[in-house]
Every structure is written in C-alpha cells, then in structure tokens.
N, C-alpha and C positions, 0 to 999 in steps of 0.2 A: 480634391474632388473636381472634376470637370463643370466647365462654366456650363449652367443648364442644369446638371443634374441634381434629381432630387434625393435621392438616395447612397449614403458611403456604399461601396463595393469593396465588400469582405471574400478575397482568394487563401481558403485554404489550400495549401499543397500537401498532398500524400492524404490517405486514408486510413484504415486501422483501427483501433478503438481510440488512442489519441483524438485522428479527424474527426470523428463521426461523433465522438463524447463532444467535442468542440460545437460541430454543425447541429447536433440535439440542444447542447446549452443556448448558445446565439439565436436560435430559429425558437424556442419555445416560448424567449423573453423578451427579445426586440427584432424579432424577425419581419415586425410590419414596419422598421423603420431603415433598415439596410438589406441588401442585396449579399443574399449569401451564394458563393459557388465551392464547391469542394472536385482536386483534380485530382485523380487516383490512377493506377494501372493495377490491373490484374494481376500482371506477369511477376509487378514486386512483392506480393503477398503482404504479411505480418509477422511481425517477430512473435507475437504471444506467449512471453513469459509466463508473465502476470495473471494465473487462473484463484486469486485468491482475493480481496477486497477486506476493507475496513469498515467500521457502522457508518463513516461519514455516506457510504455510496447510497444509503436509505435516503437520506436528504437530499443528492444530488436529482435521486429520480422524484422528488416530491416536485423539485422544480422544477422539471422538465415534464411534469406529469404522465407518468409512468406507472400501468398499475404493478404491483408486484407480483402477482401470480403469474399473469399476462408471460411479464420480464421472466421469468423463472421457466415457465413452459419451454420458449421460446430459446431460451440459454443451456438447456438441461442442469440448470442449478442449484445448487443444495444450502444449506444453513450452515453458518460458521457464529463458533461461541469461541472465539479463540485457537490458540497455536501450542502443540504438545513438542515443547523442546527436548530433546533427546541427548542423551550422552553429552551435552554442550560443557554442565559443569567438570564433571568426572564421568569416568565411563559407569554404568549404571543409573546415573543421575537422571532424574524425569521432575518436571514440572511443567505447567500448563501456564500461560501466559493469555487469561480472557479479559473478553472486554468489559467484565460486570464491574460494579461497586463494590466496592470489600467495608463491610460492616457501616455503621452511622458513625461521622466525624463530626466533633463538635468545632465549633467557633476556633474554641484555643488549640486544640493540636488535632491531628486526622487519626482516623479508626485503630491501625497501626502503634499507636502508642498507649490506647487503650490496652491492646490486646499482651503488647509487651508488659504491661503491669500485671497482668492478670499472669502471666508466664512467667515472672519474678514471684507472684503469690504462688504458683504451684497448679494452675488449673490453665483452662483458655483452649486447648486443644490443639488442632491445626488452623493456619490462617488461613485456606482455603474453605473451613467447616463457614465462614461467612459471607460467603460468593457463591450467589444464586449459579451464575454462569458457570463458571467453573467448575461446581458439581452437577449441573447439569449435563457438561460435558460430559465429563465422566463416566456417567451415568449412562450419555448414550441419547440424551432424551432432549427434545424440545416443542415449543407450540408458542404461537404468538398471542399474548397474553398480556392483560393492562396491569391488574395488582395480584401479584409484581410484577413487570414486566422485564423480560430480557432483554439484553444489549446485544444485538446481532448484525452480521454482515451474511455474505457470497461465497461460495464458489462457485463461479462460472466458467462457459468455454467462450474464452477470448477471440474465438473466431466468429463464432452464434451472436457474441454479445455483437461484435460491430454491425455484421446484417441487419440484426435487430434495430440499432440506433436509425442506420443509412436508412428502410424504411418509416421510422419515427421523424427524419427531419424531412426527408424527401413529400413526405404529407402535411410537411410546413413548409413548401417553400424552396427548398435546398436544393440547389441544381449540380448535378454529378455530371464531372465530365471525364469519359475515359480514355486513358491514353498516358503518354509518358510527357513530360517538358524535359527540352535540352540546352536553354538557357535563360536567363536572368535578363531583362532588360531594367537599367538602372538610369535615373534623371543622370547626366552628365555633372550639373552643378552641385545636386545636393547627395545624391547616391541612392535616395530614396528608390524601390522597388517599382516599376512601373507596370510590368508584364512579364507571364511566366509564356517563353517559346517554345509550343508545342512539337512534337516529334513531324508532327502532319503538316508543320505550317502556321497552323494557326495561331492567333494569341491572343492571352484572356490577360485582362489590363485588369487592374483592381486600383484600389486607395487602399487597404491594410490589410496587409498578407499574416496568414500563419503558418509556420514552418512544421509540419507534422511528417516530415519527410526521414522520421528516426536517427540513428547514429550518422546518416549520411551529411544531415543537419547539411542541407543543399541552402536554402536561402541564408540563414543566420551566420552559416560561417562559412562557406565556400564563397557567395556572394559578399556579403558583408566584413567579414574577416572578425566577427567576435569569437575571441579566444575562450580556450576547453582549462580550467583548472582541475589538476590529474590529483584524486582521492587514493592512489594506487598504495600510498607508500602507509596508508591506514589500513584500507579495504582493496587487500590485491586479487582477490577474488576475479578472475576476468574469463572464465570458459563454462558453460552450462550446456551438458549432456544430456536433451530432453525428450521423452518418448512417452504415450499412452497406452495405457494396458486397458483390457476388460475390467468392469467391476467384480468383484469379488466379495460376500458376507455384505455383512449391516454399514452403511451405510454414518461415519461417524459425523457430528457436527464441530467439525475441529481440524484443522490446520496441521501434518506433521512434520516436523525439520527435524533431521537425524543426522547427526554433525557423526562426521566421517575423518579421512584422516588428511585431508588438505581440504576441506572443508564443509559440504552441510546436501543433504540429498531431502528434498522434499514430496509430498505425496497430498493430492489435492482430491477428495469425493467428489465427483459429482455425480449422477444420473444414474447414468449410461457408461461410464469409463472412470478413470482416473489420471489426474495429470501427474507424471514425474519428473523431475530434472535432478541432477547431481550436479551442484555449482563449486566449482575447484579453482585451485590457482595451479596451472599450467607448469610456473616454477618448482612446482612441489610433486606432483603427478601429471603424467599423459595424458592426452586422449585415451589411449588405450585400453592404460588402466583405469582411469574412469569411467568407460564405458563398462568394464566389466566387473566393476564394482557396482554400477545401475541394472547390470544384467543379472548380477549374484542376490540383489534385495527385491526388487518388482514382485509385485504379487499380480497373479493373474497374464492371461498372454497379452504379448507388445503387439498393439496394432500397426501400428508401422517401424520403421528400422530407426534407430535413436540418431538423432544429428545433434552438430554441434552448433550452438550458438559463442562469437563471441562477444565481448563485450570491455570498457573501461567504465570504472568509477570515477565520477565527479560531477562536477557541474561548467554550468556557461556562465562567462563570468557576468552576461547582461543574455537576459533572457528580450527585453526589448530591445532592439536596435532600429533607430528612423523608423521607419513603419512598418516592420517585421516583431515578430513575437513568435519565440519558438515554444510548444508545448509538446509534452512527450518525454519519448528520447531525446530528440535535438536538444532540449533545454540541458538535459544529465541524465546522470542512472546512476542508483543507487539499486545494490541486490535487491532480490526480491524475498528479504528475509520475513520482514514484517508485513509488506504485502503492501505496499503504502506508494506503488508504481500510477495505479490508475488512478487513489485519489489526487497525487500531487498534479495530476491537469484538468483532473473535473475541478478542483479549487482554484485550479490558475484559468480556467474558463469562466467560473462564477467572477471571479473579481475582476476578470477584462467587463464581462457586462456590468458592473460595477462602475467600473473607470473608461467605459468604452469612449474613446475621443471623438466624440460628434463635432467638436470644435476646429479640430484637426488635431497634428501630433505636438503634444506639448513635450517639451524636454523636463520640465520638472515631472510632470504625470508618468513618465518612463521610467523614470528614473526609481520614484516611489515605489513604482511597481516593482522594481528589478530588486529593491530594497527587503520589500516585503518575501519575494523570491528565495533570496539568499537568505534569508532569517529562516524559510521552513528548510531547506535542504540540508544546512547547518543542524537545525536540531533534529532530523533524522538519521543524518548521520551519526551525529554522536548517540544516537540509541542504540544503533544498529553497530557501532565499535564496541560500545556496552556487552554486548555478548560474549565479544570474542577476547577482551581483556579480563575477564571476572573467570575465563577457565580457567581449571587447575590440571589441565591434560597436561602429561606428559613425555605421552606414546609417540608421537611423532614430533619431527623436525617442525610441521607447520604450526601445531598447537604449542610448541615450548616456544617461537618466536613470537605468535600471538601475544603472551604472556609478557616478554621484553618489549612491548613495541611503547613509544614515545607517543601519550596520546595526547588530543589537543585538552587547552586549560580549559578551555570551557566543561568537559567531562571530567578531566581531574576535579573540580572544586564542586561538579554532582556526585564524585565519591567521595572525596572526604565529607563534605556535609552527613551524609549517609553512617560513614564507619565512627564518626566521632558523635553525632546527634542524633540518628532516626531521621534525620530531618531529608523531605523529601517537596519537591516543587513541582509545581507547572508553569512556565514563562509565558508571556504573551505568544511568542511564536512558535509554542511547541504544541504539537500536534498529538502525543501523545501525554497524556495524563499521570498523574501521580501513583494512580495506584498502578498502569505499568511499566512506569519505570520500578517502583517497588517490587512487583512480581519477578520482576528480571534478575531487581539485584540478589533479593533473598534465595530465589529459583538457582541462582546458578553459586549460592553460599558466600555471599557478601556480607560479613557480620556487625555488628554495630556495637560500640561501646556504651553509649546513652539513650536514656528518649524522656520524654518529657514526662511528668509526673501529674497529668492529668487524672491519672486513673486512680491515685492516691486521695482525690479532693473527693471521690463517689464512695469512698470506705469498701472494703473487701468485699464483704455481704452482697451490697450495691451492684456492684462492677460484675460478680460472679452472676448474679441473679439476672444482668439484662444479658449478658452475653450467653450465658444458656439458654434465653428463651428468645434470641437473635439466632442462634444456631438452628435450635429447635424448627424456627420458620423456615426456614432454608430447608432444613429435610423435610418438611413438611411440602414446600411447594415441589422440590425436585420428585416428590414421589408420585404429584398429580401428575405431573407432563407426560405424556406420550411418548414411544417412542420418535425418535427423528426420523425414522423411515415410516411408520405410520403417519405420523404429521404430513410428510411429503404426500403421499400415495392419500391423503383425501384433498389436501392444499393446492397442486402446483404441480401433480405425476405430468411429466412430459411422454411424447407420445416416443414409441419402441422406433430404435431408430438402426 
C-alpha cells in the first residue's frame, strides 16, 4: 500500500460472472474498508458454460443480500431439485442425483443402512420413495416451503446473472473500467503485480489483484508463471458444442446430462429458452459430429448457430501467487457436470473476505489458502470421475476406456469402502455430501456386500412401521406442491423477452 493511503486497492481483471460474483462478494462485506475496481472489455465477452448452480448459491446471495425473486426476474431463472443422469450407467439407465436428504439417520449409521435392512427383510421399496426432492422432481412440482422444506439451487442465464451482479456492486461502490490491458507492470525486486497497462495508455495500479481473466489466466500465469496441473488423462473431456433453443412444454425443476457416445449432452430450463452443450473428447468424435449429434436431440428451434468452446481439465497448482489470486477459470476447470463451476469462486471469494490481507501479503496466509483450494478441486474431481468409472457401457471406444482408466486412490478407497461396507462419507473438504455421493454410486449400480445392522436393533415390526410412515410423508408433501411452472408464474415470472 502506498505511503498515505488509506485504503488496499483491490484490481480485478476481466469481468463475467467470475468478476462480477468477486466485485458483489468484496463490495457487500468490506467494501467500506478497500477500494474496489473491476477492468473488463466488451469485445472479450464470457465463456458461459455454467447455466446451472448448486444450493450453496442460496447462501452466497444471503451474503451479498440479494433478494431471490428480484435475482430470478432479472436472470430469467428457474428452480433446480437436482440432475437427471441419463444412459450414464447402461443405456436405458435413469436416476436422478438431488439435493434432498434421503430418510432420518441415526447417530450409529446413516439412513442407507436402515433401508438396506428392511430390503434384506422383504419390504422398504425404492430409496428414492424417502427424498422429498427427488420425487418432487419427478413429479414435476415445486414451492418454497419451511415444513418440509426443499433443497434447492438455479438455473440461470450466465450472461443476465453477470449484468445483474455488475449493477449490484456498482451501487456499492465498484468502479468499472472499460477497455482491454496489454501488460503486467511487476516490482523489479519482489515480482509482486503493480499495475495493469491499459490498451489507452493509461494505468490502474492496485495492492491485490484478482485474475478473472478465464483460461487466458493473463495475471497468474502468463505474468507470474504459476503452472496448470493437466486432469486430462482422468477427465479428457476438452470440447463443448453449445447453443440455445426456444423453450418448449413444462418447464422441469431438474438438471439433464444425457451421456452420449464420447461423452454427456446437457439441457438447462430456464424461462424463456433452454441451455444446451454437448461436452466430448475431440480424441473420440469431431466437431462435426458433435455438432450433429446436438442438432439430431435439441428440442425446440436453435436461437443461434452452436459454437464451440474449448477447454482443459485441471487446476493451478497455487491459486495465490505474491499478490494475485486467480478465481474462475484461471484458477481450473473442471466439467460442468455437477454444475459446481460458479460455486467454486463464490466460495473462493467468501474466504478471501475471510483471509483478506489488510496486514499485507503473508506467505503463510497464501499458502493456506491455496491449501484449502486444492482440497475442494480434489474432491470434485474425484466425484465427477465417479461417473464415468461406475459405467458399464460398452458401445463405444470412449465408454469401454472410461471403465479401464487408473483412477486416483483417493476414489478407489471411496469405492471399496462402498462395495464392501455401505459405508459412505463426507471429508472436511468435500463439498458434496453423503447422500450424493451415495445417489451416484447406487444410480449408476454400484453394489455392496455389507452394511451395518442397525436396523436389526429396531426389530422388523419397528423398522417397517417408521419407514412406511417416512415414505407415506413424502407422498404426502409431494402432492401439495404446485406445479414448478405455476410456482414460477406467481413467484419470480420474468418479463417476455
């Protein structure tokens, strides 16, 4: 910080939902004690993968105080109870992967091994009959509601959402400057980031930069030189074929991945349209043909002509470096399977205001961070290989290699755990939860040898009688809710567009 000044000068570079999710988090919580600017161009646009979110983004916007309806108008947004995996196990195969609770878990073992005792006795039903969400889904139907209440996220248009934000910070504070920079001014002695040099001339000096400047990742590693470890040879997935269609019918609260034949085509509700991508491995199919494999399934007309985006899997081996911090793309990219793109930098922006260095830049404090970093990426990935290792396709070259592939130990010993115990976990750094990692593995027919004999201690009688009248409440609440397209059209109808 400059001798005099009172305030750190925070320079984000690049805009997008990244920046803008950045400049909203900063500017709503300590916006009265540093100087935010955010530098963007037009000309570069947004990659907007990511039209799909997780329930953590409910929380995000609590902090930033964001009402939801407001959010939802403004984004042409819909409701998401979860993700309808398609063809992933075997061809035919369907399960839904939501974000509800699945039945009451006691102290000594989770719901899960309840239910497997009752399906050793002869009864119990489907383990879906005890997830609110999930047949909600289903169903078709949702409404925000306390007892019971649902687990719910977004679909959004990733382009609406960032306007949205840029307004939201820019009325705290947040000074937008537009135009492109075309170099890096760095201290001589220490390296640290000094000023970003404007196309114009001009130049905007800061004390800690954020790098939202996507795959180009200009600050953190063109500057800086922190290196990209490549996920490729797990998750080769690297070409995504994406185009919007008109909406068409009802309106579902649910997420669809339709696993294809190098790899997974998805299809996002929202409003006013639909988002599509077809995400392939190049080595396996063209462009070509994946584009016309996105043109053979789309429902409803393509509003514009499908382009390709690419991309690599992995991550940055230090998301901190001196006084940069990449969020976004620059940090990594991991598919946009689970949908888990936008919260990994609304979290890595909550926990900068967390750690923000008002002291200056500590090298332990970086480092932590970058700790805590690579702890979440790690365990998304290995969920996200979870998919593609538990197929049993195959029809193609891509899905029988899937099957062979060397996955890391950390996932091997969340399967065997699994196939030999029931037994199922949540780490301190995993982002997703027990019940879905369990959804996933049983969804796609991952079988188990054992599970715990809790259900033996409640006697047959017992164990039958609460779980019929556990199920019982479930159809009971799913039949109040509303439709999800009636819920929208009195909640949050965005205007015709």
């Amino acid at each position: 910080m400059a001798t005099g000044q009172s305030k750190q000068r925070v320079v984000i570079a690049g805009g997008g939902t990244a920046g803008w999710v950045t400049a909203a988090a900063l500017s709503s919580q300590i916006g009265n004690l540093i100087d935010i600017t955010l530098v963007e161009s037009e000309e570069l646009g947004t990659i907007g993968v990511g039209e799909a979110t997780i329930p953590t983004h409910r929380s995000f916007h609590d902090i930033i105080g964001v009402k939801e309806a407001d959010f939802m108008r403004a984004t042409q947004a819909t409701f998401k109870l979860g993700i309808s995996f398609e063809d992933w196990g075997a061809l035919g195969d369907k399960y839904i992967h939501s974000f509800g609770k699945i039945g009451i878990s006691t102290w000594m073992a989770d719901f899960h091994h309840l239910w497997m005792q009752a399906k050793a006795d002869g009864f119990g039903g489907d383990l879906g009959d005890y997830c609110l969400e999930l047949r909600a889904a289903e169903a078709g139907k949702f409404a925000i509601t306390e007892k019971p209440a649902l687990n719910y996220a977004y679909h959004l248009d990733a382009g609406l959402y960032a306007r949205f934000l840029r307004k939201h910070s820019e009325a705290r504070g947040v000074k937008r400057i537009e135009g492109k920079f075309v170099d890096v001014r760095q201290n001589g002695e220490t390296g640290f980031i000094e000023s970003l040099i404007m196309e114009s001339g001009d130049e905007v000096a800061g004390d800690l930069f954020i790098d939202c400047t996507g795959f180009r990742a200009t600050l953190i590693e063109k500057a800086l030189g922190v290196e990209f470890e490549d996920w490729s040879h797990w998750l080769p997935m690297n070409s995504a074929t994406v185009v919007q269609t008109e909406g068409t019918g009802k309106i579902p609260p649910y997420t669809r991945s339709m696993a294809r034949g190098a790899g997974w085509q998805w299809r996002i509700p929202l409003q006013h349209r639909v988002g599509n991508g077809h995400v392939y491995c190049s080595d396996y199919m063209s462009d070509d043909e994946a584009r016309r494999v996105l043109e053979e399934t789309v429902e409803g007309e393509m509003l514009f002509e499908p382009r390709v985006i690419r991309f690599r899997t992995g991550r940055r081996k230090k998301v901190w470096e001196k006084n940069c911090i990449a969020l976004g793309l620059s940090s990594g990219f991991l598919e946009p399977l689970e949908s888990t793109s936008i919260h990994l930098f609304q979290i890595a922006a909550t926990r900068l205001i967390q750690m923000f260095p008002f002291a200056g830049i500590s090298e332990a404090q970086a480092n932590f961070y970058n700790k805590i970093s690579e702890d979440e990426f790690l365990s998304v990935r290995d969920f996200i290989i979870l998919h593609y290792i538990l197929t049993k396709r195959e029809d193609t070259a891509f899905w029988r290699d899937r099957q062979a592939l060397d996955i890391p130990d950390s996932l091997k010993h969340r399967i065997e755990l699994y196939k030999q115990n029931s037994f199922v976990y949540q780490a301190e750094s995993d982002l997703f939860r027990i019940d879905s990692w369990l959804q996933v593995m049983r969804g796609q027919g991952l079988a188990s040898e054992n599970h715990h004999h809790v259900g033996k201690l409640m006697g047959t009688e017992r164990l039958k009688a609460n779980m019929e009248g556990y199920a019982a409440q479930i159809r009971a609440a799913v039949q109040k809710l509303p439709t999800h397209d009636d819920f929208i059209a009195r909640y949050c109808a965005a205007p015709e567009v």
